[in-house]
C-alpha positions in Angstrom: -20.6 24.7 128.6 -18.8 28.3 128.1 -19.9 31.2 126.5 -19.1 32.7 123.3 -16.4 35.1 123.8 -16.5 38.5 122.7 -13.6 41.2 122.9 -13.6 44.9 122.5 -11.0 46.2 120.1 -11.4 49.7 121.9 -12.9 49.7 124.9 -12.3 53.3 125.3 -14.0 54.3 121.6 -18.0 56.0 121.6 -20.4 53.0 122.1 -21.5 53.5 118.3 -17.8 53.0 117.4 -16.8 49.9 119.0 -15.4 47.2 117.1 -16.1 43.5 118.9 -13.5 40.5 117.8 -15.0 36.8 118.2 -12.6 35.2 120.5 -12.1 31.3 121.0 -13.4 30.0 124.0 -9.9 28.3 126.2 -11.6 24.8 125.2 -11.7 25.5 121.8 -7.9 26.9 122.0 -7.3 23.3 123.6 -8.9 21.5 120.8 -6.7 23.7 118.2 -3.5 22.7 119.9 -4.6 18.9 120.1 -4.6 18.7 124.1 -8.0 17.8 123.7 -9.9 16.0 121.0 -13.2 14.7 120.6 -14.1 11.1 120.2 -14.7 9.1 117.5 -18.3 9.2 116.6 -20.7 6.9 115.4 -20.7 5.9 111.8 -24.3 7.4 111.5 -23.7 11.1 112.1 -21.0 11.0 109.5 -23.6 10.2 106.9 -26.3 12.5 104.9 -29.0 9.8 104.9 -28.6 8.3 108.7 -27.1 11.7 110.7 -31.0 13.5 111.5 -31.9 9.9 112.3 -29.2 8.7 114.4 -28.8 12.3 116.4 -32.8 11.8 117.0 -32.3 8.4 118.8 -29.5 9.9 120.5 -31.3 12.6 122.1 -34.5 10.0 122.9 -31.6 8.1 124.7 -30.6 11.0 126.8 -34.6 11.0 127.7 -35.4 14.4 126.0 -39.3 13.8 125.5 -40.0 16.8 123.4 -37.5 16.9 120.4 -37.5 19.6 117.8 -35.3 20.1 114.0 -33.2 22.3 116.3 -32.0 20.0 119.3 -31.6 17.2 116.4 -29.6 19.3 114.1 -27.4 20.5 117.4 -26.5 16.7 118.1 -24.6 16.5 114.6 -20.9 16.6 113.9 -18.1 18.4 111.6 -16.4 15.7 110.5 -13.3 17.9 109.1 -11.0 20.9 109.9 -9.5 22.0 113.2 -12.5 20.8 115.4 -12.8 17.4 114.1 -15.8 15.7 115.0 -17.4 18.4 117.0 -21.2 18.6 117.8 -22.6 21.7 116.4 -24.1 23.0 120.0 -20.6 23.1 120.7 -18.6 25.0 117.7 -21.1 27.7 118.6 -20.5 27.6 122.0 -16.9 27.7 121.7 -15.5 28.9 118.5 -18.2 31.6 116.6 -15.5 33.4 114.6 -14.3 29.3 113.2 -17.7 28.8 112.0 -18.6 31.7 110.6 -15.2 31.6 108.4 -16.5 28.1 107.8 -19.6 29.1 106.6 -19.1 32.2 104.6 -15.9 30.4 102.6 -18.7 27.1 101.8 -21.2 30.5 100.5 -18.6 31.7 98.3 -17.8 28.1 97.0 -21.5 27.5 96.3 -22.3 30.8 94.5 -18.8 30.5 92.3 -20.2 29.5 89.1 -16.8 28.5 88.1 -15.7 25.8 90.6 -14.5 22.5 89.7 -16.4 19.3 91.3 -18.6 19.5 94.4 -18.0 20.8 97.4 -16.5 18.6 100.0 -19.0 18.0 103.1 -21.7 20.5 101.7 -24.5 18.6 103.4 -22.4 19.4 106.7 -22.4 22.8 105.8 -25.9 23.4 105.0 -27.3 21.8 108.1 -24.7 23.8 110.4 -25.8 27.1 108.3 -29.5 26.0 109.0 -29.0 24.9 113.1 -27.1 28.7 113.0 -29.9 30.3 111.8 -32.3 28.7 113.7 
C-alpha cells in the first residue's frame, strides 16, 4: 500500500511559511483515468443495515483474531464518485485531498438548513468521517 502524498508549494519558503498540497497517490491517478478499477463488491457492504456486519466476517475470514470499530469500518466501500467502490483504508492511503473534499462538501450539505431531500449515501459519509477520525 503507498503513502499519502504530500508536496511543498515552496520548498524554498521559512519552515513556518510552507504551504503543503495533498497529492494523489499514482494508483489513485490510475483509478481516475479508469486503467484500473475496483471490483464489484458484495451486496452487503453496499447496505446501512448489513455493511459493519458483512466487513466483520470479512476480516474474521482473513483470520484477524482481534477486530476492533476501526479495522471493520476500514473494510467498507464508497459506492459512488471517481473511486467507485473503494475500501476506506485505501481512499486514505491514496487520495487524502478526494476525501476530504468529499467530506467537507457532505458537512456543508448536512448543516444547510435549506436543502431539498436527503442526502445521497449519508450513512457512507458518516462512517468514512468516523473511520477518518478515528
Amino acid at each position: 500500500m503507498a503513502t499519502p502524498v504530500i508536496r511543498i508549494v515552496d520548498p524554498e519558503a521559512p519552515a513556518h511559511r510552507q504551504q503543503a498540497v495533498l497529492m494523489a497517490t499514482k494508483e489513485a491517478r490510475c483509478c481516475r483515468e479508469k486503467k484500473m478499477v475496483f471490483s464489484k463488491p458484495p451486496q452487503e457492504l453496499l447496505f446501512q443495515d448489513s455493511a459493519l456486519i458483512h466487513a466483520e466476517k470479512l476480516l474474521r475470514t482473513e483470520g484477524i483474531p482481534a477486530l476492533s470499530r476501526q479495522l471493520c469500518l476500514g473494510k467498507l466501500l464508497v459506492p459512488f464518485g471517481q473511486y467507485d467502490n473503494a475500501p476506506f483504508h485505501w481512499l486514505v492511503t491514496n487520495d487524502v485531498g478526494y476525501m476530504k473534499y468529499m467530506l467537507d462538501k457532505h458537512q456543508s450539505e448536512v448543516a444547510n438548513p435549506h436543502r431539498k431531500g436527503e442526502a445521497g449515501n449519508h450513512w457512507v459519509k458518516d462512517l468514512l468521517a468516523e473511520y477518518v477520525e478515528s
